[in-house]
C-alpha positions in Angstrom: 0.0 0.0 0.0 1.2 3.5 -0.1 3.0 4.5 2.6 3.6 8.3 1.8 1.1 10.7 1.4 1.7 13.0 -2.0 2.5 17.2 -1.0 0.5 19.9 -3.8 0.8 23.2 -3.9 -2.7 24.2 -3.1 -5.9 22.4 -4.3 -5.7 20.3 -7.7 -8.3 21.9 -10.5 -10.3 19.3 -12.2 -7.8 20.7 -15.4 -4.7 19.4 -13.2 -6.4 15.7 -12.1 -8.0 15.2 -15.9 -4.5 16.2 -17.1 -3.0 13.3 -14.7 -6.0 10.6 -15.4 -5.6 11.3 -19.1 -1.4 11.2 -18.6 -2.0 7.8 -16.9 -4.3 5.9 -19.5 -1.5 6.5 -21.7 1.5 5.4 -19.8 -1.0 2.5 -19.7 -1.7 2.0 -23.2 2.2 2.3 -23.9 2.9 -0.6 -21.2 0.2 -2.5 -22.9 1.8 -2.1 -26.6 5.3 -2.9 -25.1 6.6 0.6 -25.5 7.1 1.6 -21.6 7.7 -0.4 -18.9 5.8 1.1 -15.3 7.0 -1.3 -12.7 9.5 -4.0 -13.6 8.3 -7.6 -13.4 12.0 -9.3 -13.2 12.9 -11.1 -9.6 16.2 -10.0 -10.6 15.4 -6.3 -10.0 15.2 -7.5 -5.9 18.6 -6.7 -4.4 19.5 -7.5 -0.8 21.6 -5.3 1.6 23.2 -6.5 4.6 23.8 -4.1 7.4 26.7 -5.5 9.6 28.1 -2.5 11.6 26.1 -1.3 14.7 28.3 1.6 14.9 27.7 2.7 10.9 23.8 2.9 9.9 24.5 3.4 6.4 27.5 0.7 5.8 25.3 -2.0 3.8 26.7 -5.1 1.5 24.8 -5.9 -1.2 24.3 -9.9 -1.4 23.5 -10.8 -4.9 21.3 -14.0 -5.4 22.9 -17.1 -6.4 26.8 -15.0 -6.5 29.0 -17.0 -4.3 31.9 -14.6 -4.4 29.2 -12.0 -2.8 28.8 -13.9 0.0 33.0 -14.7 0.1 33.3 -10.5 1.2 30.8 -10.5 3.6 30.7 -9.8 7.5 27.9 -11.7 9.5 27.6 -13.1 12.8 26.9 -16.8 12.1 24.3 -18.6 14.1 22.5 -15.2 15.1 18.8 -14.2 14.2 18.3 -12.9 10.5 16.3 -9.8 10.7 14.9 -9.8 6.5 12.7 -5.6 6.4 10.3 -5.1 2.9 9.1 -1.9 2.1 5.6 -1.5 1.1 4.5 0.2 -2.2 5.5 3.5 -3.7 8.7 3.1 -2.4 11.7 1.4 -1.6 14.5 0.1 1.0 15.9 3.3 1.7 12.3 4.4 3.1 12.1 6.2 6.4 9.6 3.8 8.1 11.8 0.8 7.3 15.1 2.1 7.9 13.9 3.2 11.2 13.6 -0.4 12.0 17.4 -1.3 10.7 18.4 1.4 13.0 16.7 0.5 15.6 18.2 -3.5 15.6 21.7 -1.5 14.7 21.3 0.9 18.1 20.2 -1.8 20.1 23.1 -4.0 18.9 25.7 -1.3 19.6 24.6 -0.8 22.8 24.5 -4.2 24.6 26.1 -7.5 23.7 25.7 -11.8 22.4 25.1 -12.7 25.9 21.7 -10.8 26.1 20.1 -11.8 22.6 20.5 -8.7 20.9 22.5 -9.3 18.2 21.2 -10.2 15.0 22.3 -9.8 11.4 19.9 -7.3 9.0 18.4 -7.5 5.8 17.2 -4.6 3.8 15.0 -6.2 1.2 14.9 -3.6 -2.2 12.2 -4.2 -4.8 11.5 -0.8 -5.7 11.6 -1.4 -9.0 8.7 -3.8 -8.9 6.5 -1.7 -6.9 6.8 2.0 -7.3 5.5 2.8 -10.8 7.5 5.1 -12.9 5.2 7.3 -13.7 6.9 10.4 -12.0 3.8 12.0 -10.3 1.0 10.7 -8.4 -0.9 8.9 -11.0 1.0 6.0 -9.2 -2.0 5.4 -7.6 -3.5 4.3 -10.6 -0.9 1.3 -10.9 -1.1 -0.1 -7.7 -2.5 -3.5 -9.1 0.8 -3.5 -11.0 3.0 -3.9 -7.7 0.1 -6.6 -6.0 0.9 -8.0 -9.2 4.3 -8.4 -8.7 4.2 -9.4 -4.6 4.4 -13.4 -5.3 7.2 -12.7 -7.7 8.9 -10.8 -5.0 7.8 -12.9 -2.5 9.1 -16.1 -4.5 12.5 -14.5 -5.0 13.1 -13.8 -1.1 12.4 -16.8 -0.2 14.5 -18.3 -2.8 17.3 -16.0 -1.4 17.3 -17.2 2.3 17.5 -20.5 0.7 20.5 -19.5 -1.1 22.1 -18.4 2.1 21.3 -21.7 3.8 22.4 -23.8 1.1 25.7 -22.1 1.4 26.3 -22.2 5.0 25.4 -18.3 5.7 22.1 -19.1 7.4 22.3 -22.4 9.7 18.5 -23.1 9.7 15.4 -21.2 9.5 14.9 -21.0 13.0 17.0 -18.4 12.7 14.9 -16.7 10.3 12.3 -13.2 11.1 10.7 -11.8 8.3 9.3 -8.5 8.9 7.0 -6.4 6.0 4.9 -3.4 5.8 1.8 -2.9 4.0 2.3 -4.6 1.0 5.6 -5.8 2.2 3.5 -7.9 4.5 2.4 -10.3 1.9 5.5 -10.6 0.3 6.4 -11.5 3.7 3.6 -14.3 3.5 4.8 -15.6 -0.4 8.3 -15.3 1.4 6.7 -17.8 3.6 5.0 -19.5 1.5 7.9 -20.6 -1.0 10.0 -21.8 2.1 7.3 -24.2 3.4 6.7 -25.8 -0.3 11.0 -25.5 -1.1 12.2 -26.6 2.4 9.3 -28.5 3.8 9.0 -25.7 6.7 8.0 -22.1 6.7 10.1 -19.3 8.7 10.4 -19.4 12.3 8.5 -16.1 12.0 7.0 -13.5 10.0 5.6 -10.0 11.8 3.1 -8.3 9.3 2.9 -4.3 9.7 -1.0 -3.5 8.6 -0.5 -5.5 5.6 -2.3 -4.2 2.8 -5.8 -4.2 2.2 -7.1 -3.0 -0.9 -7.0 -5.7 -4.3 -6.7 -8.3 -1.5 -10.2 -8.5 -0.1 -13.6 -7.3 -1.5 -16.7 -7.1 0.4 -14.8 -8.6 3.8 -13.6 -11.8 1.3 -10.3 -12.5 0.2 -9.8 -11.8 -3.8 -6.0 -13.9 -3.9 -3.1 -14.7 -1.3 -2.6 -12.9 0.9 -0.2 -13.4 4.6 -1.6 -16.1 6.6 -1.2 -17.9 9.4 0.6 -21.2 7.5 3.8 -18.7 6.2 5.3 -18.5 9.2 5.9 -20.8 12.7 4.9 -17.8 14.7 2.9 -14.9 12.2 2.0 -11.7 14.3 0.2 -8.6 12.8 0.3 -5.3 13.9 -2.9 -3.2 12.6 -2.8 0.7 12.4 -5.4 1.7 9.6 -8.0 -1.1 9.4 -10.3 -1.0 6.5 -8.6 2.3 4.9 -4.6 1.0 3.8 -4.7 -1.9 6.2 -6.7 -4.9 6.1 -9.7 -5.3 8.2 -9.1 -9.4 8.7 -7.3 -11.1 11.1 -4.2 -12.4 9.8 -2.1 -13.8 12.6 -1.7 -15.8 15.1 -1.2 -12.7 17.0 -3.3 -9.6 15.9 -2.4 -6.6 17.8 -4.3 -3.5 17.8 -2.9 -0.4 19.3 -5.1 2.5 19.9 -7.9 0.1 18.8 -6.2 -0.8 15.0 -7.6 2.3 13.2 -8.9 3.0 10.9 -7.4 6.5 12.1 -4.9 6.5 14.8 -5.5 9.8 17.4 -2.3 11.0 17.3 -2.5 11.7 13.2 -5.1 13.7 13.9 -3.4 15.9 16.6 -0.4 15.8 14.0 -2.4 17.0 11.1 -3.7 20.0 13.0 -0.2 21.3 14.6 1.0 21.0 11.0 -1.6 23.0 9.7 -1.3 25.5 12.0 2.3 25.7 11.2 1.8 26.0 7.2 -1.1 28.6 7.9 -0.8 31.0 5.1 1.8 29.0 3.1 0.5 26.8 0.5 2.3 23.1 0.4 -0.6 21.5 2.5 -1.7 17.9 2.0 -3.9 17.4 -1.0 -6.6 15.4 1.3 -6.9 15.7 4.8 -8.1 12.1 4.8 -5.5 10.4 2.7 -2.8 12.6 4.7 -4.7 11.0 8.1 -4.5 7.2 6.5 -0.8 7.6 5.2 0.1 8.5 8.5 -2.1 5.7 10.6 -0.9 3.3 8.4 2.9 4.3 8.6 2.2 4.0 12.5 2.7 0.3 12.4 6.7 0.6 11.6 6.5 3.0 14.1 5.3 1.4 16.8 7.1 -1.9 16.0 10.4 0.2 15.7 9.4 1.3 19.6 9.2 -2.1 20.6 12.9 -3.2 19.6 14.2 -0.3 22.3 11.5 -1.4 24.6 10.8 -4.3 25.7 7.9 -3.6 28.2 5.4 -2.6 26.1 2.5 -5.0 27.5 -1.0 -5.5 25.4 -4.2 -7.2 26.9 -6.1 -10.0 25.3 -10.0 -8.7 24.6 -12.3 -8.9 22.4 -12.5 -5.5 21.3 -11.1 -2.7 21.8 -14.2 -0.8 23.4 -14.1 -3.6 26.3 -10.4 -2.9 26.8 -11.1 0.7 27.3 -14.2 -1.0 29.6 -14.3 -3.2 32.4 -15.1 -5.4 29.9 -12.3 -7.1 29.5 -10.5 -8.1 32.9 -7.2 -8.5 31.0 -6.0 -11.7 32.4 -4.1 -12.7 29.6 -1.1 -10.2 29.0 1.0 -10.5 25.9 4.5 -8.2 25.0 3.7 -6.8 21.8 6.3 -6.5 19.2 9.2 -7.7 18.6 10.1 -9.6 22.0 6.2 -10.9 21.4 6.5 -14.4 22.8 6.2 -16.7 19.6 3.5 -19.0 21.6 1.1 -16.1 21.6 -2.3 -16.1 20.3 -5.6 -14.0 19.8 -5.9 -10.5 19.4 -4.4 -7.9 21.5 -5.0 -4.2 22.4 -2.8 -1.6 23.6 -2.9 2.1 23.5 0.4 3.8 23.0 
């Protein structure tokens, strides 16, 4: 799903949006006739960057599938956790939400040590070119079907890439494996998944879905294709932020957490929106759509709040039915669950927590 809201100067005129409609029927027409390519539909436009110094956030190898002499210069920490991040659509590895993450594993790791299960090796997973539509403005929008196209492929290739690491001795076994996507990330997450269980007869140790994505994957509350489920992954939890809008509406996991009730609008956008529109008063350069400005920023809220949980470890959910009994008495909150990423893989049900 998108994960950044598009900046205009001013309102659009209808001139401006037909001008952009009509720009993007013909960027289709020309990918239909073979004369542009939008979005790339070759596996080998996924690259893979390790990120081995705690000390250096930007130092990143990049592993290139099925290149033994790639692997020859890298620097791992063999039999440690493999952290694998995937950027949603619209974007790609080098996007804020997800590098948060990588530097949040990299500051954790620099600051304690092996003996206290915080070291880990990182994978920034880059398939930009398969899911952010060249079309240099935001008739994007219009070719989001092109990137769900392409999540199986991507999905297919990642998991195809851990197995190259395992067959060469880099990864020991996949309980060493943690896939981690966001929005539509989450699903390639799931194909991820998905290829190891039918490739190596098991799936992942575990796969954490940030508000995977909902639109082209469900209509009228049924699923339209595959989507992340609960058979990618040993452990699958799923953080939801902007249900029903970017998100999905469905549980996913074995773990569904909702914090501040899942959405679809999370308060704090809503306090954010107004201080920045107090700020810009007078100035043009305000968000096109108050409402697509308020989902872009609920939905980015799940990288956020996962990103949170690597630097704290005491962030405690409660095990309800809804979120209006845990704000009740309800809900008596017997069953307590971390949420994130120290979330105790035996966990199941779905959890609410405001933050």
């Amino acid at each position: 799903m998108p994960s950044t809201s598009q900046e205009v100067n001013g309102t659009n005129s209808l001139a401006e949006r037909t001008a952009k409609c009509i720009g993007a029927i013909k960027k289709w027409f020309k990918w239909r006739t073979g004369e542009e390519e939008i979005v790339s539909g070759n596996p080998d436009d996924v690259h893979f960057y390790l990120y081995p110094n705690p000390l250096d956030h930007n130092f990143e190898q990049e592993i290139k599938f099925e290149d033994t002499v790639s692997l020859q210069r890298l620097t791992y920490r063999v039999g440690q956790p493999w952290k694998f991040i995937i950027h949603g659509f619209v974007t790609n590895y080098e996007y804020k939400s997800v590098q948060d993450i990588k530097n949040a594993y990299l500051t954790r790791m620099a600051h304690t040590d092996e003996a206290h299960g915080s070291v880990c090796n990182i994978v920034m997973v880059d398939w930009g070119a398969l899911g952010n539509p060249r079309t240099g403005d935001d008739s994007n929008m219009v070719f989001y079907r092109f990137a769900v196209h392409n999540v199986p492929v991507v999905g297919k290739r990642v998991g195809e890439f851990i197995l190259f690491l395992m067959k060469n001795g880099v990864i020991r076994s996949l309980d060493e494996v943690h896939i981690i996507g966001f929005s539509l990330g989450a699903h390639v997450a799931g194909d991820a998944g998905n290829t190891l269980r039918a490739m190596a007869s098991q799936p992942p140790a575990r796969i954490t879905g940030l508000d995977p994505a909902g639109p082209a994957f469900y209509d009228k509350l049924r699923f339209q294709q595959r989507h992340l489920n609960i058979t990618d992954g040993r452990f699958v939890d799923v953080i939801h932020t902007n249900m029903g809008a970017m998100g999905t509406l469905k549980k996913l996991g074995h773990a569904d957490f909702y914090p501040n009730g899942g959405g679809p609008i999370q308060q704090r956008c809503e306090v954010e929106y107004e201080e920045r529109k107090k700020k810009s008063k007078g100035q043009r350069g305000l968000p096109e759509s108050k409402l697509a400005t308020l989902n872009s920023c609920s939905h980015n809220k799940a990288p956020e709040f996962f990103t949170m949980s690597i630097l704290n470890p005491n962030m405690i959910a409660c095990k309800c039915e809804t979120y209006k009994d845990f704000k009740s008495s309800g809900c008596p909150c017997r069953v307590l669950a971390i949420f994130g990423e120290y979330c105790d893989p035996r966990t199941e049900g779905s959890f609410y927590l405001d933050i």
